[in-house]
C-alpha positions in Angstrom: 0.0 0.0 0.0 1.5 3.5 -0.9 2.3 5.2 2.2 0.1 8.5 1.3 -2.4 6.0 1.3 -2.0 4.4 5.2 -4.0 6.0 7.7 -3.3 4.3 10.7 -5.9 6.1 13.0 -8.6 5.0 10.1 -7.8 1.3 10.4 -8.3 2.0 14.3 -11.1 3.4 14.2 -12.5 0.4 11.8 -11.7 -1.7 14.1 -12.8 -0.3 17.3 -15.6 -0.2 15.5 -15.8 -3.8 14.4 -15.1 -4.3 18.4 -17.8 -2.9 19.7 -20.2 -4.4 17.2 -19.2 -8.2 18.2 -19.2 -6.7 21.8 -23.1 -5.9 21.4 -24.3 -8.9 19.6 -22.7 -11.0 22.1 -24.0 -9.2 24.8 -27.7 -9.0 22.9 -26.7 -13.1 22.7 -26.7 -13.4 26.3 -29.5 -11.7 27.2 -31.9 -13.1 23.8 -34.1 -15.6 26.2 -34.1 -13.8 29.8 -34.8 -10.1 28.5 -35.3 -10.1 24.3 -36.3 -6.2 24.4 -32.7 -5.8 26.0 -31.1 -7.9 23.5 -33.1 -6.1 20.5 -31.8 -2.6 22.5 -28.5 -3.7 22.3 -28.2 -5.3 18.9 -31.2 -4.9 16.6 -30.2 -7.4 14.2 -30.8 -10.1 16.5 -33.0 -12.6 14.9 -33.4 -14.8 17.6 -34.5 -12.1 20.2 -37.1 -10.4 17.9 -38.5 -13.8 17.3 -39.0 -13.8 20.9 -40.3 -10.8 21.5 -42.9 -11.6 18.8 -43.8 -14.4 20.5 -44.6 -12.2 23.3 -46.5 -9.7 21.8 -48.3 -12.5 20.3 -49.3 -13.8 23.1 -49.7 -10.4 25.5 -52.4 -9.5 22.1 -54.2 -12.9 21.9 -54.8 -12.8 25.9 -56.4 -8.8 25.7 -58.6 -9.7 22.2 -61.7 -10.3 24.4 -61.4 -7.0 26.6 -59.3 -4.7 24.1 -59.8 -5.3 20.9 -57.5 -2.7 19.3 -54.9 -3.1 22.2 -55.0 -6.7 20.6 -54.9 -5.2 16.8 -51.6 -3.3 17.7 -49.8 -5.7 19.6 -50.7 -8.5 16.5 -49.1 -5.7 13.6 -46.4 -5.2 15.7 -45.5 -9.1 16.3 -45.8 -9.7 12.8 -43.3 -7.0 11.8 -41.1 -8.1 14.3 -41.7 -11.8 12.8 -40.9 -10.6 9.8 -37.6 -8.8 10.6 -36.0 -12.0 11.7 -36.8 -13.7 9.1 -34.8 -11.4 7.5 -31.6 -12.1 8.9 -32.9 -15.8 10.1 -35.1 -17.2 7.1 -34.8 -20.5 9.1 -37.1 -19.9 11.6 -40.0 -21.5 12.4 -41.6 -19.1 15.1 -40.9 -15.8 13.3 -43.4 -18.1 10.4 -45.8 -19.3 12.9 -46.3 -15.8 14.3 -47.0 -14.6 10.1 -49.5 -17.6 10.0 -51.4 -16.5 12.7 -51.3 -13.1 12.4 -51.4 -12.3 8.6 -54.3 -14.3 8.4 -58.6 -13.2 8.4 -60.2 -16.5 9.6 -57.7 -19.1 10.5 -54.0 -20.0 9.9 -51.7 -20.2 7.1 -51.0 -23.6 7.1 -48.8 -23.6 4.1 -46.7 -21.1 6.2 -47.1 -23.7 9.0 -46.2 -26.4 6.8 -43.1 -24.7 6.1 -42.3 -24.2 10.2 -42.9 -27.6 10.6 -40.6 -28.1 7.6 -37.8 -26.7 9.0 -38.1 -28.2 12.7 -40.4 -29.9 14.4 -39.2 -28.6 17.6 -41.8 -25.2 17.8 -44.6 -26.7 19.8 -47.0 -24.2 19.0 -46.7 -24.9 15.2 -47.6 -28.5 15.8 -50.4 -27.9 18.0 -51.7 -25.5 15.2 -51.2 -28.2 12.9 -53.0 -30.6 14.5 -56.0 -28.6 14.5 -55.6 -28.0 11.0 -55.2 -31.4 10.1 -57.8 -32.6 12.6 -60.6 -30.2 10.9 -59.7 -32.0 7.4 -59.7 -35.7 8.9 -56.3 -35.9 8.3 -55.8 -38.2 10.9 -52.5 -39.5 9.7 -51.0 -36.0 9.7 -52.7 -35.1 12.7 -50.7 -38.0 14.7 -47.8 -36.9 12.8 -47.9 -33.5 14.6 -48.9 -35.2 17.9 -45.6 -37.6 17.6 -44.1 -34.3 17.6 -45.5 -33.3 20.6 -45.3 -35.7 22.9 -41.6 -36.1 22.5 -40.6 -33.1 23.4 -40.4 -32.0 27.1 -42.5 -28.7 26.7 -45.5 -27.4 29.0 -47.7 -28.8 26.2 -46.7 -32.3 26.1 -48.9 -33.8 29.3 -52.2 -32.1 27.8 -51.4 -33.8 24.6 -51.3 -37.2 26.4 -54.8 -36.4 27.9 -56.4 -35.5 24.8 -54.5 -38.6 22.8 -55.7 -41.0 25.6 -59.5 -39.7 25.0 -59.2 -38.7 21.5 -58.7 -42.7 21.1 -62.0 -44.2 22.0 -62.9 -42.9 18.0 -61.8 -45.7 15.6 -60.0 -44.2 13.2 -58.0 -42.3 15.5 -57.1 -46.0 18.0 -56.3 -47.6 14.2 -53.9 -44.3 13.7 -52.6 -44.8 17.6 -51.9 -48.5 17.1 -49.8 -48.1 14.2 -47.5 -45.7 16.1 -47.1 -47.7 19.0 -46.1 -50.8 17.2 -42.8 -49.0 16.2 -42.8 -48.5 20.2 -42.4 -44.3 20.2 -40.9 -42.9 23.3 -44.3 -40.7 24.4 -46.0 -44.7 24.9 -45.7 -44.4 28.7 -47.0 -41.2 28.7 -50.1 -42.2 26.9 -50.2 -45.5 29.1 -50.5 -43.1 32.1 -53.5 -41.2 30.7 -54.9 -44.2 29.9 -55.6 -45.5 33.4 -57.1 -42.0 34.5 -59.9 -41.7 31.4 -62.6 -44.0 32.1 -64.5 -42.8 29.0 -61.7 -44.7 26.4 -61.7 -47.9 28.8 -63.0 -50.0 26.0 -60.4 -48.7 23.5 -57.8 -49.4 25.0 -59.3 -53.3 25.8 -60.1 -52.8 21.7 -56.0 -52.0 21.8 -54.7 -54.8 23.3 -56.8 -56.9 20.7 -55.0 -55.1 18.0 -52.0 -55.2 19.1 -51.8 -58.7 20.6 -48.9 -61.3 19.9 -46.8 -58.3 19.2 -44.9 -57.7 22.2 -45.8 -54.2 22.1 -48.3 -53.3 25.3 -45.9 -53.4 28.3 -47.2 -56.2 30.6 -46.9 -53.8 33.7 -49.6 -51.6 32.0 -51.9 -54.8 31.3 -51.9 -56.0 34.8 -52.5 -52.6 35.8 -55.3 -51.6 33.6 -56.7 -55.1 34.0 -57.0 -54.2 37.5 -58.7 -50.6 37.1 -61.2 -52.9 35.0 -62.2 -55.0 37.7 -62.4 -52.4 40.6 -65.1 -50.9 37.9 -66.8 -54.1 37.6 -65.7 -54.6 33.9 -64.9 -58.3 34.6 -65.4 -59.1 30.9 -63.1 -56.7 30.4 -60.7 -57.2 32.6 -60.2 -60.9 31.9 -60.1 -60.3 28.1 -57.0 -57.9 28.5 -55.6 -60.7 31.0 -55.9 -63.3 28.3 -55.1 -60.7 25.2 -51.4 -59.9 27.3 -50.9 -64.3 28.3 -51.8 -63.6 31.4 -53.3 -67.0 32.9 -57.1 -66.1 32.8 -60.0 -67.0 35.4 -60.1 -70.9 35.9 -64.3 -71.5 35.3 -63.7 -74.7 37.0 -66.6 -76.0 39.9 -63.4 -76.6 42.6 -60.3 -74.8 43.4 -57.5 -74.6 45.8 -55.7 -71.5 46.2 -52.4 -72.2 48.0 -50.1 -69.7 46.1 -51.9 -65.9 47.2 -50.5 -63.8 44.2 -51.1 -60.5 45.1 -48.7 -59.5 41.6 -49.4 -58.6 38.8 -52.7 -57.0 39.3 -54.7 -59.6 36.9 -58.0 -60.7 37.5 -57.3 -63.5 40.2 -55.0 -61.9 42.1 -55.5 -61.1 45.6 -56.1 -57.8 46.3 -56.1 -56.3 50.3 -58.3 -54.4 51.6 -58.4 -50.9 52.5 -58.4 -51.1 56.6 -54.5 -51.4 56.7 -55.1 -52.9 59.8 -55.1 -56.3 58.4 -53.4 -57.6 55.5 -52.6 -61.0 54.1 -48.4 -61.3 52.7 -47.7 -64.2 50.0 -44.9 -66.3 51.4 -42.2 -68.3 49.4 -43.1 -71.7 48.9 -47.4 -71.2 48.9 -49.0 -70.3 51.7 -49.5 -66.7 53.2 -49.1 -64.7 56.5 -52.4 -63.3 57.6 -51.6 -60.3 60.0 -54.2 -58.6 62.2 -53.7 -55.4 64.3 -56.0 -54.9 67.6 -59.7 -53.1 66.3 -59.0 -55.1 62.9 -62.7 -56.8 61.7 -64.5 -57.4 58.5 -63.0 -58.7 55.0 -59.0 -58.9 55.1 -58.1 -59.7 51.3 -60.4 -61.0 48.4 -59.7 -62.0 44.9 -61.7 -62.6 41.7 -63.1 -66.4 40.7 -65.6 -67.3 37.9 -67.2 -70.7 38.9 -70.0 -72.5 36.7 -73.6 -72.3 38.0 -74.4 -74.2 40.8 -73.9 -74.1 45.0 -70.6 -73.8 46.8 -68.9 -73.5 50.2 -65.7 -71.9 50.9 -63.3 -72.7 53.6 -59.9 -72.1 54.9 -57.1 -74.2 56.3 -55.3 -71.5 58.8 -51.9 -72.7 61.3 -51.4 -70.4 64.2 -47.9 -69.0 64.3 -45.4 -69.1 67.3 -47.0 -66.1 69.0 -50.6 -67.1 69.1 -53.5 -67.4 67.2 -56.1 -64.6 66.8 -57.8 -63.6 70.0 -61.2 -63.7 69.0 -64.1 -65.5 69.6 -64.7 -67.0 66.0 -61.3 -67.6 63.1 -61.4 -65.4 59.8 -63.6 -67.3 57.3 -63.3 -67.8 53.5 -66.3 -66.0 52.3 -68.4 -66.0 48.5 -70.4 -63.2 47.1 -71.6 -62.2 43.7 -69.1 -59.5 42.5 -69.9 -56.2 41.2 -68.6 -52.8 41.5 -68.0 -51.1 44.5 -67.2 -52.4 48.3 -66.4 -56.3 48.6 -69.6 -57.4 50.5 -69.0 -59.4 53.9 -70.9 -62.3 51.9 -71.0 -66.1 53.0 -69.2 -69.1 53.4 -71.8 -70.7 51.3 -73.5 -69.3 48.0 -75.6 -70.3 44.9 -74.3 -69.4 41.9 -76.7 -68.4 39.5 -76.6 -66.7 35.8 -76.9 -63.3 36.7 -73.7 -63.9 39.2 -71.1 -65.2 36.6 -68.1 -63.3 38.6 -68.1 -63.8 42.7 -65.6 -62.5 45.4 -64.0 -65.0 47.4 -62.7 -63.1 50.4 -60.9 -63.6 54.1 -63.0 -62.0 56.5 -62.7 -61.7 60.3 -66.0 -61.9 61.5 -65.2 -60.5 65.0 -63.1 -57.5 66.0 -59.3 -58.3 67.0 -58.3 -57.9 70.3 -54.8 -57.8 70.6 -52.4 -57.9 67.2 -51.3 -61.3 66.2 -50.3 -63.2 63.1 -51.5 -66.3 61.5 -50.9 -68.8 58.4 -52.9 -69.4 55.8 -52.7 -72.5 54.1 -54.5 -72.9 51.8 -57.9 -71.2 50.7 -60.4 -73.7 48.9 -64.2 -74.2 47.3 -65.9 -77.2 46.4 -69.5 -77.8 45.3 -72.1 -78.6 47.7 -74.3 -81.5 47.0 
């Protein structure tokens, strides 16, 4: 360079310059999520922190539309221009174009301007929630799922409403037919939709129609079958219950006029297994090797454990076969009985140790029940818990 051409204070000054720019986009960087108007302040250009602010406006505006309506009206013009200058400097961004969509439009969203969000990431929960809708109010249900997927497998503030609605959106057909196929290739939101499942009553039968679909492929985690199987019988859906118990290999209800229960599985949760009752102060414990340990607290009365059985038509007694252990027996006047009644929803009733099975009773409750009140705590062995026809 000819010398009467270097200015040495120039190039300083240029790069002062070029300083202090970096300086404030980095610290407009730092500040883009906690305070975007600062960041804007600082650096203008900032794509990332005008996105965010839009976002804000967006949402400060579609709060005040029913009280304000021209509070709403500016603070909707001025999100979208500040949508729109980031996607100046940051065409790749899938807010800035979900703010345009909902703001540039009359009636409803631009879902080709969606579409192209979506395109670019799938990570913008609010695009896919918007997409959902839009596919839903087609019938897209494919595309709708598609969108859901998205979702759920992201850890945002949206992704536990989306398993609510998914787990009562199912109970329509085409929707469980959609669900099914995703859950085959075994997604990572399954457990989350499992969850819901046991907490909406109104897709109950669904999700028995579910296993049926989906049976033989190792798919439905056993641990939600027992578990759901058991929210079916507290209900009094014994159909149902034993048809997801035989749907997941469980071992289903023996129908046969005699049985001996020496075993006491309280685990899984299928029909058949021994369930305790609520007064915690009596419970019956499964031992190793059959058999199980009956323990009463003093005050303790009325039905102990119980479990489902399915016998053919016809009159039966139950009985037990109890074994004191090395601290006593019960202290009371008359030993816990094994007792029959015809099951239905709601409270175990204290039933009898005899009962005619009829046609309208094709489910009963076999139960341990301490017909008079504990005095003193104590424990005892059960043996073995048994029915046999009478006659």
């Amino acid at each position: 360079m000819p010398k009467a051409l270097q200015n040495p204070w120039l190039v300083g000054g240029l790069t002062c310059a070029v300083a202090g720019v970096m300086f404030l986009a980095a610290a407009s960087k730092v500040t883009e999520r906690t305070n975007p108007e600062l960041a804007i302040a600082l650096f203008p250009f900032n794509a990332q922190a005008l996105s965010r602010s839009a976002d804000e406006e967006f949402t400060a505006a579609a709060n005040a539309l029913s009280e304000d309506r021209e509070t709403a009206r500016a603070g909707f013009a001025s999100a979208s221009a500040k949508a729109r200058q980031s996607l100046e400097s940051w065409p790749l961004n899938p807010r800035s174009l979900r703010i345009l969509a909902l703001t540039e439009q009359a009636k409803e969203p631009n879902r080709a301007m969606l579409l192209a969000g979506h395109a670019l990431s799938r990570r913008d929960t609010q695009t896919q929630i918007f997409l959902i809708e839009a596919a839903a109010r087609q019938g897209e249900i494919g595309a709708a799922m598609e969108h859901y997927d998205a979702v759920l497998r992201r850890r945002s503030g949206f992704r536990d409403a989306a398993g609510r609605n998914l787990a009562l959106a199912i109970s329509q057909p085409e929707i469980l037919e959609e669900v099914a196929r995703q859950l085959a290739m075994q997604p990572s939101w399954a457990s989350l939709l499992y969850y819901y499942a046991l907490r909406t009553p109104e897709s109950y039968s669904s999700f028995v129609e579910l296993h049926r679909m989906l049976a033989g492929q190792d798919v439905i985690p056993a641990q939600f079958s027992a578990q759901f199987a058991g929210v079916l019988t507290a209900q009094g859906r014994f159909d149902d219950a034993v048809a997801v118990a035989d749907l997941a290999g469980a071992a289903g209800l023996s129908r046969a006029s005699r049985l001996t229960d020496t075993r006491f599985e309280t685990e899984p949760q299928y029909p058949g297994a021994w369930i305790n009752g609520d007064d915690a102060t009596a419970y019956l414990q499964p031992l190793n090797g059959g058999s199980a340990l009956l323990s009463v607290s003093s005050g303790a009365t009325g039905t102990v454990a119980y479990r489902l059985v399915a016998l053919p038509q016809g009159e039966y007694s139950a009985s037990l076969s109890l074994e004191a252990e090395q601290n006593g027996g019960l202290a009371t006047t008359a030993n816990p009985e094994a007792r029959l009644s015809c099951a239905k929803a709601g409270p175990v009733p204290a039933g009898s140790p005899d009962l005619k099975v009829t046609e309208d009773c094709p489910y009963q409750w076999l139960a341990i029940h301490l017909p008079e009140t504990q005095v003193r705590p104590a424990d005892v062995l059960v043996k073995a818990v048994t029915i046999t026809p009478r006659g």
